[in-house]
C-alpha positions in Angstrom: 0.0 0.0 0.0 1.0 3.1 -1.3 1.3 6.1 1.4 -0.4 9.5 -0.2 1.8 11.8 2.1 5.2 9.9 1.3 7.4 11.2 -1.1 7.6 10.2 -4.8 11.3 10.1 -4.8 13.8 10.4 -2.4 17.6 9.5 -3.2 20.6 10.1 -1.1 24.2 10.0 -2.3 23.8 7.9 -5.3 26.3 6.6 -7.3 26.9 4.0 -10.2 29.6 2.7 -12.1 29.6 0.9 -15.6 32.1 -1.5 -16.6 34.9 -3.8 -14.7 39.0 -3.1 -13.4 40.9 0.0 -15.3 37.7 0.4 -17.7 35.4 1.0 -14.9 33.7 4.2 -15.3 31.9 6.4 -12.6 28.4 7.7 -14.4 26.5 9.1 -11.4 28.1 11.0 -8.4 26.8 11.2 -4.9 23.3 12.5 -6.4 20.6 13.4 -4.1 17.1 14.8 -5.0 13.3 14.4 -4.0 10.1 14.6 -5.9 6.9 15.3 -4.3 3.0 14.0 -5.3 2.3 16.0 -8.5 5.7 17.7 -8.7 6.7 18.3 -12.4 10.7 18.0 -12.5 12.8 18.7 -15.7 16.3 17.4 -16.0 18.6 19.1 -18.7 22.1 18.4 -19.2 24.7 17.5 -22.4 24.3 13.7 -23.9 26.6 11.7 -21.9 26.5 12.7 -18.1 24.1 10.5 -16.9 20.6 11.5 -16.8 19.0 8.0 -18.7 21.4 5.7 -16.4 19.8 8.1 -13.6 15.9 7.1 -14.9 16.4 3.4 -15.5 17.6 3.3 -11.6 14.5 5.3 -10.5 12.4 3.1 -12.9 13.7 0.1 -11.5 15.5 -1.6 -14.6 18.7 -1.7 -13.1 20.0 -2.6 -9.6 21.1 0.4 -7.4 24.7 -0.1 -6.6 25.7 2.3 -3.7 23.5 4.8 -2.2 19.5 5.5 -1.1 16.8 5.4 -3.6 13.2 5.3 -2.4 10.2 5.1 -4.5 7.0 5.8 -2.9 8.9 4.8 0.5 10.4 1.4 -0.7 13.8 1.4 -1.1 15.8 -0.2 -3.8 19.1 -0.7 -2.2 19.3 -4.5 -1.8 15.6 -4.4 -3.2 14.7 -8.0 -4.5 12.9 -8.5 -8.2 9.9 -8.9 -6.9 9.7 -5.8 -4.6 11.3 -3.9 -8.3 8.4 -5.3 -10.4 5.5 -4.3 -7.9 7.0 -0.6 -7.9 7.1 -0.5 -11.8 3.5 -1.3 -11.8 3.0 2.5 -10.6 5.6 4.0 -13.0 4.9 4.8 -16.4 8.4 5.1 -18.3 8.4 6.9 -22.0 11.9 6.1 -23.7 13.3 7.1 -27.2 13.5 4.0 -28.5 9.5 3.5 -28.3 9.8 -0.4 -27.0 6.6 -0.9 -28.9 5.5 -4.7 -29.7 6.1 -4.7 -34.1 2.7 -7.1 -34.4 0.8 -5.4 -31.9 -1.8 -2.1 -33.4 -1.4 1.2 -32.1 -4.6 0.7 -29.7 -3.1 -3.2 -28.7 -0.1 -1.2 -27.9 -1.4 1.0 -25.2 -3.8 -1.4 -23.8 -0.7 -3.5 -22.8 -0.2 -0.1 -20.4 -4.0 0.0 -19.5 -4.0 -3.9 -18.6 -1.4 -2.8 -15.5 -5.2 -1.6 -14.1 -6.3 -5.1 -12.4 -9.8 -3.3 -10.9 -10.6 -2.6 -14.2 -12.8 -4.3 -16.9 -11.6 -5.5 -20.1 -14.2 -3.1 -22.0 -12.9 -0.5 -19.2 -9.3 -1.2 -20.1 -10.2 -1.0 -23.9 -11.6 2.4 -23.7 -8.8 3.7 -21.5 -6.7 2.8 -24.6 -8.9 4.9 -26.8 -9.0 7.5 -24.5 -5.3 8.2 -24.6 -4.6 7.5 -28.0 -7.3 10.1 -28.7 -5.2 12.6 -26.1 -2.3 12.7 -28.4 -3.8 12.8 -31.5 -4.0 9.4 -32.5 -7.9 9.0 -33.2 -7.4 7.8 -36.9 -4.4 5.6 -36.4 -5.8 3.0 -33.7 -5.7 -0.2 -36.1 -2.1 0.8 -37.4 1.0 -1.5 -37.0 4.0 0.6 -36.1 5.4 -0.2 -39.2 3.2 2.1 -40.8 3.8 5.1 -38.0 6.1 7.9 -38.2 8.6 8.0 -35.8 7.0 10.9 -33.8 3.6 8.9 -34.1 5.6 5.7 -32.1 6.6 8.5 -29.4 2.8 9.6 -29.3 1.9 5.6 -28.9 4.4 5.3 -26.9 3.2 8.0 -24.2 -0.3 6.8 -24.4 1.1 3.2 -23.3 3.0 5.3 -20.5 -0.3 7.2 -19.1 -2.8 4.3 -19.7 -1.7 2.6 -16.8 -2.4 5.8 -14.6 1.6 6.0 -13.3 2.1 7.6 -10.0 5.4 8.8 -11.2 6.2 9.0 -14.7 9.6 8.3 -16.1 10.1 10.3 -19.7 13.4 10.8 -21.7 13.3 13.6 -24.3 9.6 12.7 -25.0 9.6 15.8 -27.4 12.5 15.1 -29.5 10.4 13.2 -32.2 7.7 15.8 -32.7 7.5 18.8 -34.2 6.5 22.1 -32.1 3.4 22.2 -31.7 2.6 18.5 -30.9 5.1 18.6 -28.3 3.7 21.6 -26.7 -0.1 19.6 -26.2 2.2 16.5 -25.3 3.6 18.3 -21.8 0.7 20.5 -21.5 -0.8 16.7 -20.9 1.4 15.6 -18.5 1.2 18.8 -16.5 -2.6 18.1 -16.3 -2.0 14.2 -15.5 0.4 15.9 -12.8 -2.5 18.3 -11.5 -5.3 16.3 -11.6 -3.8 12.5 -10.5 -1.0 13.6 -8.0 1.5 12.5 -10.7 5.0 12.9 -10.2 6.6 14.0 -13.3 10.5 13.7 -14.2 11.2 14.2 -17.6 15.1 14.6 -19.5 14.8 17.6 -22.1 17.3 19.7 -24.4 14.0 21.1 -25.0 14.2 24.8 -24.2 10.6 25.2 -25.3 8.8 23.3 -22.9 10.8 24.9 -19.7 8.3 26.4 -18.3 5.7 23.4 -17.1 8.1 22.8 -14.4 8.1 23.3 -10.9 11.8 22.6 -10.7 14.4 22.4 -13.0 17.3 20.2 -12.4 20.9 20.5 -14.3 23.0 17.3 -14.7 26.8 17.2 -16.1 29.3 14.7 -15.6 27.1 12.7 -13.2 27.0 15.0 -10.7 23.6 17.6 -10.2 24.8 21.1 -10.5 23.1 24.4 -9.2 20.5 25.8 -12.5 21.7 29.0 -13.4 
C-alpha cells in the first residue's frame, strides 16, 4: 500500500559505475534529490552525463549499486525482483526508442499499459486505450502497425502506453524530441494536467528549451553529478 503523504522520490548520495577493473567508469556521483506527489521536475544536461542511467535506476530496470533510492517509500538498495516489479506497476516510463510490440496495433499497444489496471474491466481497459490515444492525436491511427507510423507517431503511442496505466510517477526521456512544435507543446501540456489532476510525479530529460516552463523545478546534470540551475 501506497502512502499519499510519502514522497515520490527520495535519493541520497547515489552513485553507479559501468564497466569492470581499469575500464570502470563512474556515471553518477553522490546524487541526491526528492520529488513530491504532482511535482513536475525537468532534467537538462549534455548527452553523456548520466541523466537515462539516472531514470532506469528510479524506474527500476537496473540494480542500485551504492547509495538510497526510495520510491513511494520502498527502497531499492538490496531491493529484490519482486519488490522492483510491484513498484514498476506504478511508473509509467516513456523512452526514445519506443519499445513498442512490431505485431501489436497502435490501440493493442497501449492497452498493454492499460491492462497494468487489475480493478478494471476489459471493455474498461479498452476504452482507456482509446481514450489516450485520442489525447495525443492518435484518433485515426488506432488499427495501425508501427510499421506504418512515423517516428513521432511511435513516441505519441508510446506515451499513451505510459499514461494508460495511470503512473504515479512517470519516467520520460526527451519525450519531445520526435515531434514537431506544436505537438510537443499539447504532449507536456498533458502531463502537467496528469500531474494536476492524478497527483503524478513528473521527471522528464529535455534539451528542449521550449517546454521549460511546465516545471516546478528544474534540475541541471553534467558529468554525473547535479549542479546548481543558473
Amino acid at each position: 500500500m501506497i502512502n499519499s503523504c510519502t514522497k515520490t522520490l527520495e535519493i541520497s548520495s547515489l552513485n553507479h559505475w559501468y564497466g569492470q577493473g581499469e575500464m570502470r567508469r563512474h556515471v553518477l556521483r553522490s546524487i541526491s534529490m526528492q520529488i513530491s506527489p504532482g511535482e513536475v521536475v525537468l532534467l537538462t544536461g549534455p548527452s553523456g552525463c548520466g541523466k537515462t542511467t539516472l531514470l532506469t535506476l528510479i524506474g527500476a530496470l537496473r540494480k542500485v549499486q551504492n547509495g538510497d533510492v526510495r520510491v513511494f517509500g520502498k527502497q531499492l538498495y538490496g531491493a529484490c525482483r519482486k519488490t522492483r516489479q510491484n513498484l514498476r506497476k506504478n511508473i509509467g516510463m516513456i523512452f526514445q526508442g519506443h519499445n513498442l510490440l512490431r505485431c501489436l496495433s497502435a490501440e493493442q499497444n497501449v492497452q498493454m499499459g492499460a491492462d497494468l489496471l487489475n480493478d478494471f474491466s476489459y471493455k474498461a481497459r479498452r476504452a482507456q486505450s482509446r481514450e489516450w490515444l485520442r489525447a495525443v492525436g492518435l484518433e485515426d491511427h488506432m488499427s495501425k502497425l508501427p510499421q506504418d507510423l512515423s517516428g513521432g507517431q511511435k513516441q505519441r503511442v508510446a506515451i499513451a502506453r505510459a499514461l494508460a496505466a495511470k503512473p504515479r510517477l512517470l519516467l520520460a526521456d526527451e519525450p519531445t524530441s520526435a515531434l514537431d512544435s506544436s505537438t510537443g507543446r499539447e504532449i507536456v501540456d498533458l502531463l502537467k494536467k496528469l500531474a494536476l489532476e492524478q497527483a503524478c510525479s513528473v521527471l522528464m530529460v529535455t534539451h528542449d528549451p521550449r517546454i521549460l516552463d511546465v516545471a516546478d523545478r528544474l534540475l541541471q546534470m553534467e558529468d554525473g553529478q547535479l549542479v546548481p540551475t543558473v
